[in-house]
N, C-alpha and C positions, 0 to 999 in steps of 0.2 A: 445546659439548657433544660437538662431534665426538674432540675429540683428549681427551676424560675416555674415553669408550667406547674411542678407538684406544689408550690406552693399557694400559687393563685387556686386552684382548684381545691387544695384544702378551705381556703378564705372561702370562697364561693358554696361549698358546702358546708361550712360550718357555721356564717353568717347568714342570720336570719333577713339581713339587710339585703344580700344579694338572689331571694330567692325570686325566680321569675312568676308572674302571674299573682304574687301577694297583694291584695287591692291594698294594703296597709304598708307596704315597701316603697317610697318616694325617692326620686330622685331631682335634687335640687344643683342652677348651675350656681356657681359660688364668683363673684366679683372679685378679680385683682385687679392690683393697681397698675400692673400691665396687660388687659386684655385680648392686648395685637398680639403676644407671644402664649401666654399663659392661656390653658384651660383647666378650669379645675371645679369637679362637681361632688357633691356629699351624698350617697344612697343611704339611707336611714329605714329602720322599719320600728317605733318605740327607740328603745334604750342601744340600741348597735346602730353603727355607723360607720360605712368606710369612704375612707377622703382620697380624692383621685387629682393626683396635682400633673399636668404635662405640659411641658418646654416642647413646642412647635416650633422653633427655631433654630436656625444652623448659628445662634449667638448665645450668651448665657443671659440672664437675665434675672434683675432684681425686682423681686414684689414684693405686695404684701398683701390678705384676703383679709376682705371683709366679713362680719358675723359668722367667724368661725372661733367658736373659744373651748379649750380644755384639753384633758393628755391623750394623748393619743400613742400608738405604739406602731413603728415600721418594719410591715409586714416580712422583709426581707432580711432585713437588717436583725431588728427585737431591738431598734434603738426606741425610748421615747421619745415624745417630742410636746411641750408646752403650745399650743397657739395661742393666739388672743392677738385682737385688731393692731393692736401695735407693732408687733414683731414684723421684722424684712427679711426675706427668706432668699437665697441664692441656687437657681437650676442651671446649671450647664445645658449644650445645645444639648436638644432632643433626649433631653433626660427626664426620668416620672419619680411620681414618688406614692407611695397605693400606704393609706395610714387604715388601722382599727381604731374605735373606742376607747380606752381604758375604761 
């Protein structure tokens, strides 16, 4: 549990995206194509941006977001990941997924 919190607070400190009170730090909510389960929102400040994807749901669930395009890298993992409007993406219940910018 320790290094799930050290990591998010690394992100959080280190991304200029996440910093509180930046009148130039936006947070936007992002469209799937299933909204009843799915929330997923981009914080952006300029050039950084982190993608916040959560499965509200005790089922898994296929989507896909809208006006989201380009690589991105997972935060936990160091997997990347290509978006772009086409691709369907699969969360199990009540699973997240927290991306950077590349």
């Amino acid at each position: 549990m320790h290094d799930f919190y050290n990591t998010l607070f690394n992100l959080r400190t280190n991304n200029p995206a996440l910093r509180a009170g930046d009148p130039e730090a936006k947070t936007e909510r992002l469209t799937a194509s299933d909204n009843r389960h799915i929330f997923a929102f981009l914080r952006n400040d300029g050039e950084q941006q982190v993608l916040v994807i959560l499965n509200f749901s005790c089922t898994g669930a296929s989507f896909s977001l809208d006006s989201i395009n380009g690589k991105f890298r997972d935060i936990f993992s160091c997997k990347e990941m290509e978006f772009s409007n086409e691709k369907s993406f699969q969360l199990n219940s009540w699973e997240y997924l927290v991306f950077e910018r590349l």
